[in-house]
C-alpha positions, 0 to 999 in steps of 0.5 A, a space after each residue: 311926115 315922120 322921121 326915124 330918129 335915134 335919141 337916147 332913152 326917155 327922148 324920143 316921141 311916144 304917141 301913147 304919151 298926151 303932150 303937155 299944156 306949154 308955158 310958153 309958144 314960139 312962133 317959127 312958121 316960115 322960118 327954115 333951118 337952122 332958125 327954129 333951133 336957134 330961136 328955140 335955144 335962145 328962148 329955153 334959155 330964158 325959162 325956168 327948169 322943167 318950163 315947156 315950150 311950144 315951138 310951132 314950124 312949117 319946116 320939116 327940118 325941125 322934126 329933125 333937128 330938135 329933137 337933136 338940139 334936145 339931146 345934145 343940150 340936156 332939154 327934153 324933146 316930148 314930141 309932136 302933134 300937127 296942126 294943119 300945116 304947122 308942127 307943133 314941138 314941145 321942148 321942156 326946159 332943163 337948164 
């Protein structure tokens, strides 16, 4: 499932672009909206500038609302790819 999303430049997902290896991964496989970001936020918090995180969901709401944390907060959303039943997000860190 895929949704059109409106981020500026450099923020959205490319499908020609190979997903970073993560730093770190963040398990949010049953949790709904708006847990998935706020984990997210509470962990990139933590990580070191340019650090990627791999935030796995079962909610479709996280395809949305991630990439709009990234561009409200300054992190960078670098895509996504499915796994099953699970997305898996990866954010870079930029704070």
């Amino acid at each position: 499932m895929s949704f059109p999303l409106s981020l500026p430049a450099g923020q959205g997902y490319n499908p020609a672009m190979t997903l970073p290896e993560p730093d770190e991964t963040l398990d949010c496989e049953g949790l709904l909206c708006p847990l998935p970001v706020l984990r997210a936020r509470k962990r990139l918090s933590t990580m070191a500038r340019g650090a990627v995180l791999c935030l796995r969901a079962t909610d479709a709401m996280a395809s949305v609302d991630l990439p709009h944390f990234c561009a409200q907060s300054g992190h960078a959303y670098l895509g996504a790819r499915d796994e099953g039943v699970v997305r898996l997000h990866f954010l870079r860190a930029q704070g």
